[in-house]
N, C-alpha and C positions, 0 to 999 in steps of 0.2 A: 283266039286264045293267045297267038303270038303278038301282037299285036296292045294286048294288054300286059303279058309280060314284058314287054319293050318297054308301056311306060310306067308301068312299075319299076321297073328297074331304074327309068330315068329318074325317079319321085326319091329311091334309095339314095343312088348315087349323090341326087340335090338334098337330101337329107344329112348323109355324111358330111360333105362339105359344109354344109351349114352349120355344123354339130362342130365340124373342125376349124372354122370363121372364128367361132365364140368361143373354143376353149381358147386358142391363138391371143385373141383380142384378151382373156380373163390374165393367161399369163405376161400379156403384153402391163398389161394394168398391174399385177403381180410387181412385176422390175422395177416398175416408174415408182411405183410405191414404195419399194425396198429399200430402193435407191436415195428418194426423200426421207425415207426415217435413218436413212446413213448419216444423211447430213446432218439431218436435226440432232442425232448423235454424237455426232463430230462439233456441234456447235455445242449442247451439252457439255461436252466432256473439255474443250477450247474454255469454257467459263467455270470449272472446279464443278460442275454438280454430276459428279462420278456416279452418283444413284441413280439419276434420270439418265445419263447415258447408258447405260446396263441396258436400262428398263428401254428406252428404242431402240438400241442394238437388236435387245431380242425380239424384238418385235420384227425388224427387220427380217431376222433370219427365218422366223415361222413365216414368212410371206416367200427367201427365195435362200437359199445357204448361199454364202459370199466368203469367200477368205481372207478376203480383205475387213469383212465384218465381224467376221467369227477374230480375227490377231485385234480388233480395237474393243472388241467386247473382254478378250484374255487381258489386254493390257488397263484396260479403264477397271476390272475387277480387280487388278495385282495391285492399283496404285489405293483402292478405295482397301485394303486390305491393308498397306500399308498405313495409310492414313488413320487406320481405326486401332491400329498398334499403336503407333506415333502418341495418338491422343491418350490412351491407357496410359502408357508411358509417362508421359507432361502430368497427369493426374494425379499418380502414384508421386513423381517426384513433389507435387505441391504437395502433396497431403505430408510425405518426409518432412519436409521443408518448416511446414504447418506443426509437424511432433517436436524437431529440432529445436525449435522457441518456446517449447514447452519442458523439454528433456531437464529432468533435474539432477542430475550427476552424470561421470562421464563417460561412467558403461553404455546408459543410454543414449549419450550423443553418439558413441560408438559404435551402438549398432545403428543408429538411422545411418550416421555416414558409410556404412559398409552398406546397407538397402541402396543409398542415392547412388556409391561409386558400381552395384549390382546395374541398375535401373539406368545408368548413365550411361554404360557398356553396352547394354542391352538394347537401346533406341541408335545407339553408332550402326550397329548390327543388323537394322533394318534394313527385310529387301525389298525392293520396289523395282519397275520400270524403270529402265534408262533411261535420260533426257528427259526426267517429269520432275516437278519441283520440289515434289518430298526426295528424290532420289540424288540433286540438286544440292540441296542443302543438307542432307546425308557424308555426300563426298565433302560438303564443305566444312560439314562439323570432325571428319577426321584429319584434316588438312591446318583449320584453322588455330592460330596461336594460341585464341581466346579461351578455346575449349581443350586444347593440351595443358594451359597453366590450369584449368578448372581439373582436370585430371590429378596434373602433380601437388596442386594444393588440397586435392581429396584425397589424395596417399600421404603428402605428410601428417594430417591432418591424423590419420587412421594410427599412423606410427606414434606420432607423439602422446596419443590418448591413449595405445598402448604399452607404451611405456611409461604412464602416467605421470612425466613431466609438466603435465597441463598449460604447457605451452602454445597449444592450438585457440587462434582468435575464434570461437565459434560465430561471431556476430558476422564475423569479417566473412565467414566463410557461407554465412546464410545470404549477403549480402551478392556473392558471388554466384549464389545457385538463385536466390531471385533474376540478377540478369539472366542467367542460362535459360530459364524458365522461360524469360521476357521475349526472348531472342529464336522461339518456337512459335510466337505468335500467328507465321505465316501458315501455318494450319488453319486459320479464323479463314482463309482464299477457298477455301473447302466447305462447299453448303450441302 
């Protein structure tokens, strides 16, 4: 009887380990995989398509939790958040833009220009990740000359129509908010 209990027990113990071989080896396989859908992520997110990197992030992390996976999956979902404001934004101002050339008097250019100089405020305002290129050109649009004279030619614009001088070039001024428009194009980098 002892004798058999002996190797029974040795049959255990080689079972254990064996049990403990292959889980070893399953999470060894786990990492190497997590590790490649990082990357794949990181090259996703390297080429704007912020949706597919999410989508192997996560993927990623049901395989092993990373924190360095979990900060690139926070930051590729803040910039695609921003991106999809961005583009409302760009939207909204063309469809303004689009009323503008139609407005038949000067209440109603008045109010599109208070919508644009709203919706114009409101896209500066965006927040995104730092050092991403909507966040990029964020800092650049409050910095830039271009877009301060686009400002102050959208305030006087506002004053003069309410004071109904009718002074304000409306062409001039559509003309200026199609650049602005133009000049958002680098959203098109975002698939």
């Amino acid at each position: 009887m002892g004798k058999k209990l002996g190797e029974l027990m040795k049959y255990r113990i080689f079972a254990v380990f064996a049990i403990m071989l292959l889980l070893s080896a399953c999470v060894s396989s786990n990492d190497k995989e997590a590790a490649k859908l990082k990357e794949q992520g990181d090259e996703h997110y390297k080429n704007h398509q912020l949706d597919s990197a999410i989508v192997v992030y996560e993927k990623s992390l049901a395989l092993k939790e990373d924190i360095d996976v979990r900060n690139s999956l926070q930051v590729a979902t803040n910039e695609l958040a921003a991106v999809k404001n961005a583009r409302s934004i760009i939207n909204e101002l063309d469809s303004l833009k689009t009323k503008l050339k139609q407005a038949g008097n000067d209440s109603e250019i008045l109010e599109m220009i208070k919508k644009v100089e709203s919706s114009f405020n409101e896209f500066k305002k965006i927040k995104s990740p730092s050092k991403t290129t909507i966040s990029n050109f964020i800092t650049t649009l409050n910095q830039n000359d271009t877009y301060k004279s686009f400002e102050t030619r959208t305030s006087l614009a506002i004053i003069s129509l309410q004071l109904g001088n009718g002074d304000a070039d409306i062409f001039e001024y559509i003309k200026l908010l199609e650049d602005i428009i133009e000049k958002t194009s680098f959203l098109d980098i975002y698939k």
